[in-house]
C-alpha positions as a LaTeX table, in Angstrom:
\begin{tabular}{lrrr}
\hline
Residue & $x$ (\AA) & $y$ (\AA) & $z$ (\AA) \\
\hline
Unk1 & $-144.87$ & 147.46 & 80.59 \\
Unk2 & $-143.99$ & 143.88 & 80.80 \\
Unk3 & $-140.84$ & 141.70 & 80.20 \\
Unk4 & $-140.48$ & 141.56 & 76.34 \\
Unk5 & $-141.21$ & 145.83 & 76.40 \\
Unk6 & $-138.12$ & 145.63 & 78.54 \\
Unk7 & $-136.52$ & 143.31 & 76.84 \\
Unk8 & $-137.54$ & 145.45 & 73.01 \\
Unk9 & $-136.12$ & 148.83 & 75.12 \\
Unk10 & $-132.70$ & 147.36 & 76.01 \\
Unk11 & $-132.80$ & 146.16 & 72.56 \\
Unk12 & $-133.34$ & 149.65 & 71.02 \\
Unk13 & $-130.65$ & 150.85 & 72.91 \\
Unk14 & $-128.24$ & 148.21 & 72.03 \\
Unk15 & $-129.01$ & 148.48 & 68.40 \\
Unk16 & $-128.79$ & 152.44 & 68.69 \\
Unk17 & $-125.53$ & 152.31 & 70.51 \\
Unk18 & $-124.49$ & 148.81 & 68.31 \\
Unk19 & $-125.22$ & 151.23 & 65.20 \\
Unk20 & $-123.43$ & 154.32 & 66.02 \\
Unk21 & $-120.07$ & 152.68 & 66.71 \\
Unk22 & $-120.31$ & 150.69 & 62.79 \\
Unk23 & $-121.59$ & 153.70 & 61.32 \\
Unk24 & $-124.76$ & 153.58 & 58.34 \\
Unk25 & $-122.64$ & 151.82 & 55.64 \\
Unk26 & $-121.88$ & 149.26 & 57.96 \\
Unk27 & $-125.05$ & 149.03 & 60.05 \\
Unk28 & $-127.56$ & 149.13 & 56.99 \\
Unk29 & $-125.50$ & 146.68 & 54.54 \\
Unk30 & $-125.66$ & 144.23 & 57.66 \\
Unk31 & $-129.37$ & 144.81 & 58.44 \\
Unk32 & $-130.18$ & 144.62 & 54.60 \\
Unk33 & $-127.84$ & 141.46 & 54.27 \\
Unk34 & $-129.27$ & 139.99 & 57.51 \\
Unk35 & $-132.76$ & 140.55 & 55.94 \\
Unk36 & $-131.90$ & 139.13 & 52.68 \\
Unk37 & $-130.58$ & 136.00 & 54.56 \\
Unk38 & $-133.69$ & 136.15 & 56.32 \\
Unk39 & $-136.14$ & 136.25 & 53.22 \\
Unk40 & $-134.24$ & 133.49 & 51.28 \\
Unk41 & $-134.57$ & 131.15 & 54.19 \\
Unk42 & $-137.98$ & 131.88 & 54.92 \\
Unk43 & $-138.93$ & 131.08 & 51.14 \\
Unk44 & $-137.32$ & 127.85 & 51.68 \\
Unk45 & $-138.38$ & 126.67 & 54.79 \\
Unk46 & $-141.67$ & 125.21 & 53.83 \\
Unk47 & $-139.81$ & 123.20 & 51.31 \\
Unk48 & $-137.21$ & 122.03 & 53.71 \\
Unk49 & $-139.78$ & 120.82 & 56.26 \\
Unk50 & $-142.27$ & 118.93 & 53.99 \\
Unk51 & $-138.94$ & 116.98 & 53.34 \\
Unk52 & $-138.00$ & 117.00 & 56.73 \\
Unk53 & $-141.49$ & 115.92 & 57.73 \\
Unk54 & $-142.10$ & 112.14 & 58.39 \\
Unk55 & $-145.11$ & 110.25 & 60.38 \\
Unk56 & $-142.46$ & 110.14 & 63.16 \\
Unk57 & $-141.62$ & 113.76 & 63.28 \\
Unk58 & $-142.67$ & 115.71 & 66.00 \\
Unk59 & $-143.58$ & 119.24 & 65.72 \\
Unk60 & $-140.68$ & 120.48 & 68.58 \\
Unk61 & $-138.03$ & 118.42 & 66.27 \\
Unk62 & $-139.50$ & 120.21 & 63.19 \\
Unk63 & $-139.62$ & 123.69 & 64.72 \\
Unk64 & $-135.77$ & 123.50 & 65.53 \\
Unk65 & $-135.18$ & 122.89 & 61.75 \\
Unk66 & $-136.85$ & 125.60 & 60.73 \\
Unk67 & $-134.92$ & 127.60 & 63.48 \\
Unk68 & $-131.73$ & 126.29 & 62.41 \\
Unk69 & $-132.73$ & 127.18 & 58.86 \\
Unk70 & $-133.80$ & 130.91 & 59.74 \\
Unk71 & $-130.56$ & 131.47 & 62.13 \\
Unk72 & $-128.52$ & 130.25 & 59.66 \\
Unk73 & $-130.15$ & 132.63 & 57.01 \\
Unk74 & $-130.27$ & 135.43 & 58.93 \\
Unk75 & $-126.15$ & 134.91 & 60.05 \\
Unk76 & $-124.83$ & 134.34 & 57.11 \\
Unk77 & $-126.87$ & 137.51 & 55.03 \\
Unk78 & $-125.24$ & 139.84 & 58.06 \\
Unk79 & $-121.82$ & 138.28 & 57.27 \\
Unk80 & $-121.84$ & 139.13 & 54.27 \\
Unk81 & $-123.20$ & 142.25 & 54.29 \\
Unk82 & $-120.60$ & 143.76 & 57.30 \\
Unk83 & $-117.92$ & 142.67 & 54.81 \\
Unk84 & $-119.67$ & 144.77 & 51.93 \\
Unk85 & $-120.53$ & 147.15 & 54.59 \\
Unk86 & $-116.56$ & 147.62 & 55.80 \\
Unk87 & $-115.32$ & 148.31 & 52.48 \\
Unk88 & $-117.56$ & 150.75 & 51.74 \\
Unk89 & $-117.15$ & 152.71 & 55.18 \\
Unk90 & $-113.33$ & 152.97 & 54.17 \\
Unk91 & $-114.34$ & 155.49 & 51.95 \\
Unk92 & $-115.95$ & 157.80 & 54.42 \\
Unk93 & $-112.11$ & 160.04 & 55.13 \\
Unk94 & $-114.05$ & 163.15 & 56.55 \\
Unk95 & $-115.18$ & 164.20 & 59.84 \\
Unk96 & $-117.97$ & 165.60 & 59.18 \\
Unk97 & $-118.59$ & 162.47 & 56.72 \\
Unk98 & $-117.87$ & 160.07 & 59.92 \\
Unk99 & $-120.34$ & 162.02 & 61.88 \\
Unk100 & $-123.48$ & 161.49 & 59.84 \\
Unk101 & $-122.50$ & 157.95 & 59.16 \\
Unk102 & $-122.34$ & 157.14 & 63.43 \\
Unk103 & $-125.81$ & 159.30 & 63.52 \\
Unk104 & $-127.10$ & 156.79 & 60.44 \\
Unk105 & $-126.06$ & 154.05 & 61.72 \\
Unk106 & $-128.03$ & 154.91 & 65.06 \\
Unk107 & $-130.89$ & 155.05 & 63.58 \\
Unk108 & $-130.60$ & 152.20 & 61.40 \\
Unk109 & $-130.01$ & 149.88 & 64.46 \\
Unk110 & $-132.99$ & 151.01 & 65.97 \\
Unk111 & $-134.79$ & 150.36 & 63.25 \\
Unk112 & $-133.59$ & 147.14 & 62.73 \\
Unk113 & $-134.73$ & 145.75 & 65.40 \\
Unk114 & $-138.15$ & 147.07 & 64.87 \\
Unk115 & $-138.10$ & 145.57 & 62.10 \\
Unk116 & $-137.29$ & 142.21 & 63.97 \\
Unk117 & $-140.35$ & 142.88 & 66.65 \\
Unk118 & $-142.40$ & 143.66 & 63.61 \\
Unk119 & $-141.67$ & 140.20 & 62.01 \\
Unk120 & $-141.21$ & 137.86 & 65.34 \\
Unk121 & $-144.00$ & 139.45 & 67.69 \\
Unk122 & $-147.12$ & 137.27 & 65.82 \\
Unk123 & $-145.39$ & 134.27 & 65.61 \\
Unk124 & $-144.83$ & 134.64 & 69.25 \\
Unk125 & $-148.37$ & 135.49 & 69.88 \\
Unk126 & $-149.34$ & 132.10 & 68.99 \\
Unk127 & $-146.66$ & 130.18 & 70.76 \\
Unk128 & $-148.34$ & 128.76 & 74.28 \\
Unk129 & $-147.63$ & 129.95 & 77.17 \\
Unk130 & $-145.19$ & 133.03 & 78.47 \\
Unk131 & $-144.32$ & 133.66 & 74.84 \\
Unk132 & $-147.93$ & 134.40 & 73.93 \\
Unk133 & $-148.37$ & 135.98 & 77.23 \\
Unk134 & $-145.95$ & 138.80 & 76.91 \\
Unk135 & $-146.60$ & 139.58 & 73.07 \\
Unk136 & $-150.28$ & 139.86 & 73.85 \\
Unk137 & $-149.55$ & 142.41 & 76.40 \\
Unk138 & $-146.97$ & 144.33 & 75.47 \\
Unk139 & $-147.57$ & 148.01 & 74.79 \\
Unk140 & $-143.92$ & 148.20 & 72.22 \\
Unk141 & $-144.94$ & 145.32 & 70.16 \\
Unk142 & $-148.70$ & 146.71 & 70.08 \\
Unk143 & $-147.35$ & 149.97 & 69.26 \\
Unk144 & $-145.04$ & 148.29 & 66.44 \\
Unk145 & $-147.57$ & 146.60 & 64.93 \\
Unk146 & $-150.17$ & 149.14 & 64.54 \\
Unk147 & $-147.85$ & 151.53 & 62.80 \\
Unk148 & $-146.65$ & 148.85 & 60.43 \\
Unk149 & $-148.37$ & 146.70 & 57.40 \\
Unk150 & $-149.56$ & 142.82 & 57.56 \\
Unk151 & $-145.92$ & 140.80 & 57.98 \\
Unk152 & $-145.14$ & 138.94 & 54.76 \\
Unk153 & $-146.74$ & 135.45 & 54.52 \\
Unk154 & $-144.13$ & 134.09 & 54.82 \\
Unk155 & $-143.52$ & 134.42 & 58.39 \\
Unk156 & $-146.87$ & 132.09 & 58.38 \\
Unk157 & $-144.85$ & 129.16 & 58.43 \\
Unk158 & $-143.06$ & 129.72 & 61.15 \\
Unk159 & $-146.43$ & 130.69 & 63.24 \\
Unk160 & $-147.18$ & 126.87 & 62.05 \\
Unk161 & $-144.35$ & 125.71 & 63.42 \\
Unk162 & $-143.69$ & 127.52 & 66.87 \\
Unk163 & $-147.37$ & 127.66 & 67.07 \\
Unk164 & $-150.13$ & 125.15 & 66.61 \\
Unk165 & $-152.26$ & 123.92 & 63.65 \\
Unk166 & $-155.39$ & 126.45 & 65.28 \\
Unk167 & $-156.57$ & 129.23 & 62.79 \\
Unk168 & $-156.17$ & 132.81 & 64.30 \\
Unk169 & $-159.29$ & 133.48 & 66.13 \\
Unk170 & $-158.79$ & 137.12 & 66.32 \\
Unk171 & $-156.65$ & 139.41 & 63.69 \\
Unk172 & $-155.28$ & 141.75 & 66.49 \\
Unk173 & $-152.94$ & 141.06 & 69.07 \\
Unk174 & $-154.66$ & 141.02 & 72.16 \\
Unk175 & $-155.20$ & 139.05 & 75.53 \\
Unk176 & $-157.59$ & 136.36 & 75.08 \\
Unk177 & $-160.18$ & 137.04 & 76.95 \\
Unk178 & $-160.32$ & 136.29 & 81.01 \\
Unk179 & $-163.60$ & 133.93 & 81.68 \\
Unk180 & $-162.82$ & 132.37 & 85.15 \\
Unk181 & $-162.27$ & 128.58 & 85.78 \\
Unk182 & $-163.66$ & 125.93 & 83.76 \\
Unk183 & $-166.50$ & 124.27 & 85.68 \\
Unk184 & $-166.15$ & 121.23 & 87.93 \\
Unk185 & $-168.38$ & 119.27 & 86.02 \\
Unk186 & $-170.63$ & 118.71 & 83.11 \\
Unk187 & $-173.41$ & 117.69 & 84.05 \\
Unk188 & $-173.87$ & 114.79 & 82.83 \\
Unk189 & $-174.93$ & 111.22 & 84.18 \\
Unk190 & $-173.18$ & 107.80 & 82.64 \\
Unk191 & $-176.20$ & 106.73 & 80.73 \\
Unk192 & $-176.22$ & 110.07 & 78.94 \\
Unk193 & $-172.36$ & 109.94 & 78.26 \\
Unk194 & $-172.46$ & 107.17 & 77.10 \\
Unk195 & $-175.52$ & 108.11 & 74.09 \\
Unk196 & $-173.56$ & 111.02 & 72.85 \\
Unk197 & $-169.98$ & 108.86 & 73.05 \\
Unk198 & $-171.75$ & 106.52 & 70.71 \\
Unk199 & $-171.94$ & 109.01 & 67.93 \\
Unk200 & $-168.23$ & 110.75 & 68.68 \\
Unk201 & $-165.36$ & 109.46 & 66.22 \\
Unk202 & $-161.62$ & 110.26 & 66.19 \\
Unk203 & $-160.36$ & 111.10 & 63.16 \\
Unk204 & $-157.36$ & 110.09 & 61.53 \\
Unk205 & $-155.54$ & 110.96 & 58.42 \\
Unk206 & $-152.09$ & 111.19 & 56.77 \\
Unk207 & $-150.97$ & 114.86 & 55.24 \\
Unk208 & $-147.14$ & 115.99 & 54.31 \\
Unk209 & $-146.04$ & 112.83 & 55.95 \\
Unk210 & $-147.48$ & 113.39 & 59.01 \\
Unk211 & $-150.12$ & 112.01 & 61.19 \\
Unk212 & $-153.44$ & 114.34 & 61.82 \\
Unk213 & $-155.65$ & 113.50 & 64.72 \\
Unk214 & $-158.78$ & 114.99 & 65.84 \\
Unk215 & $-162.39$ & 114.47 & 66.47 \\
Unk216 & $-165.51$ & 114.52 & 65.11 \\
Unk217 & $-169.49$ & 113.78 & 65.90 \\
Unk218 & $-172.21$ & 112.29 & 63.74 \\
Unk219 & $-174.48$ & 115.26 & 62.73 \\
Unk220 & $-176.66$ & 113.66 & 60.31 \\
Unk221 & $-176.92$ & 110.15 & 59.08 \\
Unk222 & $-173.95$ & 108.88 & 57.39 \\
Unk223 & $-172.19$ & 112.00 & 57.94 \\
Unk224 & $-169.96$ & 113.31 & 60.31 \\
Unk225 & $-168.93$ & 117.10 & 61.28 \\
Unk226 & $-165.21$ & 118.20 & 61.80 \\
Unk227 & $-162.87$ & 121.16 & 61.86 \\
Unk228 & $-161.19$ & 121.42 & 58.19 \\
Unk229 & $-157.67$ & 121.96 & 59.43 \\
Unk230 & $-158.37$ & 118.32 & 61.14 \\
Unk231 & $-158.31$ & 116.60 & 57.49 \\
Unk232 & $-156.54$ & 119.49 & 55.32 \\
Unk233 & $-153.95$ & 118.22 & 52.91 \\
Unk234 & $-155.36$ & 114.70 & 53.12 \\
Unk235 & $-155.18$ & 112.07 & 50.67 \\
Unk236 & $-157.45$ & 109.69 & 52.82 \\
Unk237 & $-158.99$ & 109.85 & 55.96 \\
Unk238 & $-160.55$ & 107.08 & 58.70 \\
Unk239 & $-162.95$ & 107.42 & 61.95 \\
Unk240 & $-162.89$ & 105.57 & 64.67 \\
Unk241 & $-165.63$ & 104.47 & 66.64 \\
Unk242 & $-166.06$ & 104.11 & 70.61 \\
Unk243 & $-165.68$ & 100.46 & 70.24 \\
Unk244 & $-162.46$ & 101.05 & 68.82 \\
Unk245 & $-163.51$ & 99.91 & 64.81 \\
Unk246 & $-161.91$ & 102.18 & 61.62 \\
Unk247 & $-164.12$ & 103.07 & 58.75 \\
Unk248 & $-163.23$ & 104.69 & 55.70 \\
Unk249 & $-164.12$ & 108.51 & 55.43 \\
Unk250 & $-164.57$ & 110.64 & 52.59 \\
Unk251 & $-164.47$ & 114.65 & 52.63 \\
Unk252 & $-167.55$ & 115.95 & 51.18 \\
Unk253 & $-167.18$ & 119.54 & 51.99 \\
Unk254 & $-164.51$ & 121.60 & 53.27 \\
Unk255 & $-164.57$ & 125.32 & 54.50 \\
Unk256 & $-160.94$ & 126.73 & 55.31 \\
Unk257 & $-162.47$ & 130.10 & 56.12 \\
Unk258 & $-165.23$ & 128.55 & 58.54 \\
Unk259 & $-162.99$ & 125.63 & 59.43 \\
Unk260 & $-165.45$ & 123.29 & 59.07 \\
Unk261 & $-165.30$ & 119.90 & 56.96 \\
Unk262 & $-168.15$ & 117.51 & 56.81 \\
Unk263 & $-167.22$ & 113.36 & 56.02 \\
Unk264 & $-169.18$ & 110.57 & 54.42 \\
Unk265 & $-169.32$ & 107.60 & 56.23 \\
Unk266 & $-172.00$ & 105.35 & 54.69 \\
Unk267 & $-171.66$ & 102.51 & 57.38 \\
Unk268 & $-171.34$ & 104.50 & 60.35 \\
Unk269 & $-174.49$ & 102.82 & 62.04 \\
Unk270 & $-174.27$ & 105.33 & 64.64 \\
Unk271 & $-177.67$ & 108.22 & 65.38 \\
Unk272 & $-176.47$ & 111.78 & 64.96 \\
Unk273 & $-176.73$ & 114.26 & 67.70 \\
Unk274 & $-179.19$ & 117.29 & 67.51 \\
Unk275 & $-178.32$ & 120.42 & 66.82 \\
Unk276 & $-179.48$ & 123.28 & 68.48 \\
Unk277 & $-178.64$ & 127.16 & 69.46 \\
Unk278 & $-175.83$ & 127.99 & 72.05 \\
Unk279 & $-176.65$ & 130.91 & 74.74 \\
Unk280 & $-173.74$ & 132.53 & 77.48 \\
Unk281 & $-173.79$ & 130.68 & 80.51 \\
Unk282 & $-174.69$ & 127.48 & 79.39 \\
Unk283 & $-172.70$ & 124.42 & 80.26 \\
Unk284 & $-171.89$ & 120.60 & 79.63 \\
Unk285 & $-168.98$ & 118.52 & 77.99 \\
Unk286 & $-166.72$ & 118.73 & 74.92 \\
Unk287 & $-166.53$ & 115.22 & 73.78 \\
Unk288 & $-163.09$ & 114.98 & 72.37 \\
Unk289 & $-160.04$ & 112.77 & 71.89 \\
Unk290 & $-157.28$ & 114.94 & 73.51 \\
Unk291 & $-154.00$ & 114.26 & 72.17 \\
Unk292 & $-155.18$ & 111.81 & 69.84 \\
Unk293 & $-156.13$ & 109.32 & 73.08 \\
Unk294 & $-159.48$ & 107.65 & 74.41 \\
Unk295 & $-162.65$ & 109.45 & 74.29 \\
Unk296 & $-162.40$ & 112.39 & 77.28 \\
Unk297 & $-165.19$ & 114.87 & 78.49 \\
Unk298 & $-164.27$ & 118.15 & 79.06 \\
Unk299 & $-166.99$ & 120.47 & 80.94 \\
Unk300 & $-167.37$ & 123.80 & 79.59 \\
Unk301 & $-169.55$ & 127.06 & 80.14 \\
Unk302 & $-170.34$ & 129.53 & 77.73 \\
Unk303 & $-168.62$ & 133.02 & 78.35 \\
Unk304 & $-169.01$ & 135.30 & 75.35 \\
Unk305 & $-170.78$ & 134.76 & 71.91 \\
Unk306 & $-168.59$ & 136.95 & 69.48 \\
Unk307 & $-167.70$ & 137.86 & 65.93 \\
Unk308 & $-164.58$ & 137.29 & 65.47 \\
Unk309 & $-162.42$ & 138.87 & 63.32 \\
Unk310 & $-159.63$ & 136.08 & 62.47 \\
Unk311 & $-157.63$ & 133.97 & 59.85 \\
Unk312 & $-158.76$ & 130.94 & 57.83 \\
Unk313 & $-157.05$ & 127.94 & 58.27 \\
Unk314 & $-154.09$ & 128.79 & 55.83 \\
Unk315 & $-153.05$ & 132.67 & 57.42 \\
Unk316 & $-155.32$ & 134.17 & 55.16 \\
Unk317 & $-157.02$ & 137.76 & 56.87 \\
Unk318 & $-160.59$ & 138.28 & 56.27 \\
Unk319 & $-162.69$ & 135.92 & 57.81 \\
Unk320 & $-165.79$ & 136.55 & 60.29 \\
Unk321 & $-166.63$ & 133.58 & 62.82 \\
Unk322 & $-169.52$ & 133.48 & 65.09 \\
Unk323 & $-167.75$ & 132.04 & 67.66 \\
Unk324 & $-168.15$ & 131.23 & 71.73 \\
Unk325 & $-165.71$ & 131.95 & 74.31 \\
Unk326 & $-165.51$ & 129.29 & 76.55 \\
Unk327 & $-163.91$ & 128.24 & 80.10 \\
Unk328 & $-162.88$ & 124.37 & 79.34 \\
Unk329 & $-159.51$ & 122.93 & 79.42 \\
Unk330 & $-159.24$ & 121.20 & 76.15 \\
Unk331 & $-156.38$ & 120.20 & 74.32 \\
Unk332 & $-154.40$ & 119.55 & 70.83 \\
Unk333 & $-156.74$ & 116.65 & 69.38 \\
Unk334 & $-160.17$ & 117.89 & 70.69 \\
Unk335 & $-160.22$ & 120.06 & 67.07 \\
Unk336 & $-163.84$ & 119.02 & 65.88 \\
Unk337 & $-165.06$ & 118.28 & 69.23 \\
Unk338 & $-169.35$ & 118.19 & 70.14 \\
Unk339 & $-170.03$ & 120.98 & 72.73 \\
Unk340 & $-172.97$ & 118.76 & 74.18 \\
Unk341 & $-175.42$ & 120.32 & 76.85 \\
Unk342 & $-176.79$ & 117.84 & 79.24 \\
Unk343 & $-180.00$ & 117.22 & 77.44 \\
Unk344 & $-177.90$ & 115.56 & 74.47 \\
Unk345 & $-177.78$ & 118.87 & 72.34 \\
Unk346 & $-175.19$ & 120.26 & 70.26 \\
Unk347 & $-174.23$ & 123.38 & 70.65 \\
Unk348 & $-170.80$ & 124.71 & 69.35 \\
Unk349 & $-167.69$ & 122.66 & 67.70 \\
Unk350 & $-164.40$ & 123.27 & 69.38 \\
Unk351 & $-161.42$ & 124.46 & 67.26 \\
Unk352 & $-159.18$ & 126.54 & 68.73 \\
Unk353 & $-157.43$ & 127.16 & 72.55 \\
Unk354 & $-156.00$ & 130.33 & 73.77 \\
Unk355 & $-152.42$ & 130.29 & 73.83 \\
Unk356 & $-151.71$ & 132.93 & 76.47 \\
Unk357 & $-154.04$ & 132.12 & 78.96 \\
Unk358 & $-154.88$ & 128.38 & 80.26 \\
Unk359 & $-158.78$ & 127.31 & 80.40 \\
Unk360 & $-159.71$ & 129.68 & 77.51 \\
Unk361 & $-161.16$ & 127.68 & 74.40 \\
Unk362 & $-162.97$ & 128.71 & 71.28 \\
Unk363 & $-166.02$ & 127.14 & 69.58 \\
Unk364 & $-167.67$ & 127.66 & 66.25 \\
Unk365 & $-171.08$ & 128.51 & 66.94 \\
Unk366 & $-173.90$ & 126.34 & 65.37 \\
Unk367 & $-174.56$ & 128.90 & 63.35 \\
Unk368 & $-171.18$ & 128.17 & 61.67 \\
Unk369 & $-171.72$ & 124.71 & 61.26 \\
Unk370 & $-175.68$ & 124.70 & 59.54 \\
Unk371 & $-173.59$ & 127.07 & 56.76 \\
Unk372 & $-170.97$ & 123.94 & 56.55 \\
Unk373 & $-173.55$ & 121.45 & 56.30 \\
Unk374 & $-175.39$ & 123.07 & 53.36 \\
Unk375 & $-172.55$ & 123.25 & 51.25 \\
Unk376 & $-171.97$ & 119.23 & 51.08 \\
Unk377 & $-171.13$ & 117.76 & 48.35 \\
Unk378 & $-172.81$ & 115.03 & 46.52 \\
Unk379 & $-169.09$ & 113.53 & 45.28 \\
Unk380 & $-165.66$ & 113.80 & 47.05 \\
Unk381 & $-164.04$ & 117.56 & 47.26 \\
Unk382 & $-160.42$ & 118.44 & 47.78 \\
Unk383 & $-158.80$ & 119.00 & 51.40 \\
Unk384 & $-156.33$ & 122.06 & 50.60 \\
Unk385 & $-152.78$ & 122.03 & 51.16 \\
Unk386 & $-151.07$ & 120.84 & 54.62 \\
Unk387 & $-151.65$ & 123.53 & 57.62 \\
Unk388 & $-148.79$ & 122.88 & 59.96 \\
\hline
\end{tabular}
């Protein structure tokens, strides 16, 4: 039992005791206002945030909004509906009327706020840090969430919000997976840097006002590889070199389930990298552009090659990665990052981190990315909606 299954019990009780004092009428109308209030806001949040959204908006400034916007729902359905819910509890004269509507109103505070662990719990589980930490461990919300259906989608843009832009990697709510410490170092000499920096881009691109960064490698002439939620909901897109030059890019194929988007870039003038098969316990860098900076290596090692039963890009259940568990400390803007083995070799394409524990990365396998390379496109294909 950890904090937030202490903090869910005390809850309970609270809601129990909260419940039986207001009585069912009371209780319930509140709960059912509270949800109403709850729903409408939810339905309008993505609509308030794509207007709230600018290229200077950050994603803390934009996650208080849509707080503000869910608080606001949620207090003033339960306003309303402990008004409705007063009136209507006026009418209950006997005793033996009063008793079963304290016992009702137990129960319906209780499961109120299972209700609220039911909704809240995934969202946390994405959030980094000691938010994802206790949801992934705690035995209530577990316990909550097996018993109960898939929370409405709409809850997914508030995941987007509190959480990052990273598909789910796994469907259940578990610990990510402990690997040990990332290694000291890659392996890697300067001159051989240097080759594989030569053919690793940033990439750039406007979507719902806001500025997408990422990276990317050249994996076959003229084209480079990405992670789709890198370039979803973009009207254009650029790469930039290591010496710092912008060239236009165009989307030739984009896989939201895979997350994998390949770009034309006809005057790249840079070799692609070879592809080959990645194997536990192998090691080297992930040449990426943390937090949209300069070029950064990041050694890794190879803990686990899974399937992974996860999201696509957009929320959406159903989708089976072959993806690598890895010890490496990467970072928001390493998305479509080259897992590179000494010899030059490419191996896996970062897209995801762990949000509960620190040093735990995912990677599509290259397995993954072959399947997003045969479905390119000879003419420009669309980027999806926004994902965050």
């Amino acid at each position: 039992m950890n904090t937030l299954d202490l903090l869910i019990v005390v809850a309970l009780v609270a809601g129990a005791v909260g419940g039986y004092r207001l009585g069912l009428l009371t209780r319930a109308t509140s709960w059912i206002g509270m949800g109403l209030g709850l729903f409408a806001a939810a339905r309008l949040l993505p609509r308030i945030v794509d207007r709230s959204a600018t290229p200077s908006a950050d994603r803390p400034g934009l996650a208080m909004i849509g707080l503000v916007v869910l608080v606001g729902g949620a207090f003033v359905g339960q306003a309303i509906g402990l008004v409705i819910g007063s009136r209507l509890s006026l009418a209950v004269s006997s005793r033996r009327g009063r008793t079963v509507d304290a016992a009702g109103g137990a129960v319906a505070g209780v499961l109120g706020v299972v209700v609220a662990v039911w909704l809240l719990v995934p969202t946390m589980a994405d959030v980094q840090g000691w938010p994802a930490r206790e949801a992934r461990t705690s035995a209530v919300a577990r316990t909550v969430l097996d018993w109960f259906p898939r929370p409405p989608e709409t809850t997914e843009t508030l995941r987007r919000l509190f959480g990052g832009r990273y598909p789910r990697v796994f469907d259940s709510l578990r610990p990510s997976p402990r690997v040990g410490p990332p290694p000291a170092a890659s392996g890697f000499d300067d001159a051989a840097a240097r080759r594989v920096a030569a053919s690793t881009v940033k990439v750039v691109g406007e979507a719902c006002g806001r500025i997408q960064e990422g990276s990317g490698f050249v994996v076959r002439p003229g084209l480079v590889a990405t992670n789709a939620h890198v370039v979803a909901g973009e009207g254009s897109t650029e790469v930039e070199r290591d010496d710092g030059s912008r060239q236009d890019a165009t989307v030739v194929a984009f896989d939201p389930e895979r997350d994998i988007a390949v770009l034309s870039v006809p005057g790249i003038a840079r070799p692609p990298l070879p592809v080959g098969d990645p194997a536990p316990g192998q090691r080297g860098a992930v040449f990426g552009h943390p937090g949209g900076g300069p070029l950064e290596l990041s050694p890794f090692q190879i803990a686990q090659r899974v399937t992974a039963d996860g999201a696509d890009i957009y929320g959406r259940p159903g989708t089976a990665r072959d993806v690598l568990v890895l010890a490496s400390a990467l970072a928001p803007g390493d998305s479509g990052s080259a897992l590179v083995t000494p010899q030059g070799t490419v191996v896996g394409v970062a897209f995801a981190i762990a949000p509960d524990r620190p040093g735990v990365a995912y990677a599509l396998s290259t397995s993954e990315l072959r399947a997003g390379l045969s479905e390119v496109a000879p003419r420009p294909v669309g980027t999806g909606p926004c994902v965050g």
